[in-house]
N, C-alpha and C positions, 0 to 999 in steps of 0.2 A: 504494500500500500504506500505510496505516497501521497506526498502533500503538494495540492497544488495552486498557485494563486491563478485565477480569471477576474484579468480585468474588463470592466465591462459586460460583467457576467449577469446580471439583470435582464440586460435585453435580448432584443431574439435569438443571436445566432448563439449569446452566451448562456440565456437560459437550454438550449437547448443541448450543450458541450456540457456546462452544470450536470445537466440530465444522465448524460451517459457515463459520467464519472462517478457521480455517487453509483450509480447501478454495476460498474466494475470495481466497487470499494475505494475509492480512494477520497482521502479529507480532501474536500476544497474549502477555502477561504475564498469568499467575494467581494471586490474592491468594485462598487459603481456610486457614480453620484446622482443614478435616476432623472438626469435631464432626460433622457428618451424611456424609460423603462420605469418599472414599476416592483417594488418589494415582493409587493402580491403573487407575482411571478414565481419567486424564489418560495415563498408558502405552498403553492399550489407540486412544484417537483418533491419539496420536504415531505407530505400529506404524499405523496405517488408513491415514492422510495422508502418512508418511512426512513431518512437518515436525515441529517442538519447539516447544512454549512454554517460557515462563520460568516456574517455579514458586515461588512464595516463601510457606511456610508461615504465619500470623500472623493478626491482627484488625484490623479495618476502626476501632476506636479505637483501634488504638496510631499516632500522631503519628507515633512513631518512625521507624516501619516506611513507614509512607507517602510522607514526606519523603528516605527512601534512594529508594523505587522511581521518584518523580517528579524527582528527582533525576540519577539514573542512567538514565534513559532520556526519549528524549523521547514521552510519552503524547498523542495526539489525542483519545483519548475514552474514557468510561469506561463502561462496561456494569453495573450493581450488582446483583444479584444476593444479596449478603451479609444472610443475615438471621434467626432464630429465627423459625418458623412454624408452632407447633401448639396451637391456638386453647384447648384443655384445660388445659396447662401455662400458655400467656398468663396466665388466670385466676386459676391456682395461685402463678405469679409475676411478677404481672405488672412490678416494677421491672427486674427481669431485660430484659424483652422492650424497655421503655422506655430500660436503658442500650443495650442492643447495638442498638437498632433505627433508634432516635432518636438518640441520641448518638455513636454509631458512623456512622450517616449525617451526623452534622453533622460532625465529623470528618473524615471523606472527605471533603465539600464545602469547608470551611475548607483542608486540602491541595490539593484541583483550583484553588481561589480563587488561594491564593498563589502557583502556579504557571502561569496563566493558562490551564486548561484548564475550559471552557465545556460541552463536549456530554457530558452525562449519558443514560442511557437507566435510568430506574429500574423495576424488577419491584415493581409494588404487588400489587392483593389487589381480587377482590368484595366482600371485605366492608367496603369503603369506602363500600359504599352502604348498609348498615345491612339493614333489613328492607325490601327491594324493595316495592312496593305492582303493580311488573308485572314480569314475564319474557319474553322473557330480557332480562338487562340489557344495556344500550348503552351505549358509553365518554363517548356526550352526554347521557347522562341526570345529573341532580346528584345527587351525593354524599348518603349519610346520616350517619346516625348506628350509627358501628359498636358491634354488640355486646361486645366482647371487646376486652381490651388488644392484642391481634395486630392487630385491624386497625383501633385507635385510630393503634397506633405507624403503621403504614401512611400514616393519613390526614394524622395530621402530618408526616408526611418531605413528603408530596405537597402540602402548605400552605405549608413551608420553600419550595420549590422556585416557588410560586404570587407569594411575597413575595421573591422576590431577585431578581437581573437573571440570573441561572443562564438556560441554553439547555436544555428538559427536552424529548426526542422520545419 
């Protein structure tokens, strides 16, 4: 069994990884701050599985809050999930997307670092590939040039991770 952080685990794609974790045993801990999701969620998989996560409200850039959770438990791995995803708004704001996305990632990474935890699994985006020239895209195909700051910030977390010694599956 391991222990494992999901950021962003509230919402869809991460209530649904929640789901399958507790169901192969393993502790997770859930780090969301519920701008897109809801608690309720994480009730409703508790009540299926009949197991608990840890829930702990907050953001993927507060230091603070990371350094308790890595602290207080010992984490093998972390799942991210955490992130602002709506390609219109990107546009509209894009510094926004850049703090929470990019710098809220770097963050979390800087806390996994100092705590000696390595395996990351991070949720990037298609549109890391920019304007495809074929379909459908393959995960071997190289990277473009993304339209939008959403899947700018994307492509940089996934370049972070390209130039560190990080373990990225």
């Amino acid at each position: 069994m391991q222990t494992i952080l999901v950021t962003g685990g509230a919402g869809y794609i991460g209530i649904h990884t929640v789901l399958q974790l507790l169901e192969i045993n393993h502790q997770v801990i859930v780090l969301d701050n519920l701008c897109n999701a809801s608690s309720e969620s994480l009730n409703r998989v508790e009540a299926f599985t009949d197991k608990k996560t840890i829930f702990v409200e907050g953001v993927i850039r507060d230091r603070t809050i990371l350094e308790l959770l890595f602290s207080k438990h010992k984490i093998d791995s972390v799942i991210h999930f955490a992130g602002l995803k709506a390609l219109v708004e990107s546009v509209e704001e894009p510094l926004k997307y850049y703090d929470n996305n990019v710098y809220g990632t770097l963050t979390l990474c800087k806390a996994m670092q100092a705590h000696g935890i390595k395996n990351l699994v991070f949720s990037s985006s298609a549109t890391v590939y920019g304007d495809p020239v074929e379909l459908p895209l393959r995960e071997d195909m190289p990277t473009g040039r993304p339209t939008n700051p959403y899947g700018q910030s994307k492509m940089m977390v996934e370049l972070v991770w390209v130039y560190t010694d990080q373990t990225i599956a």
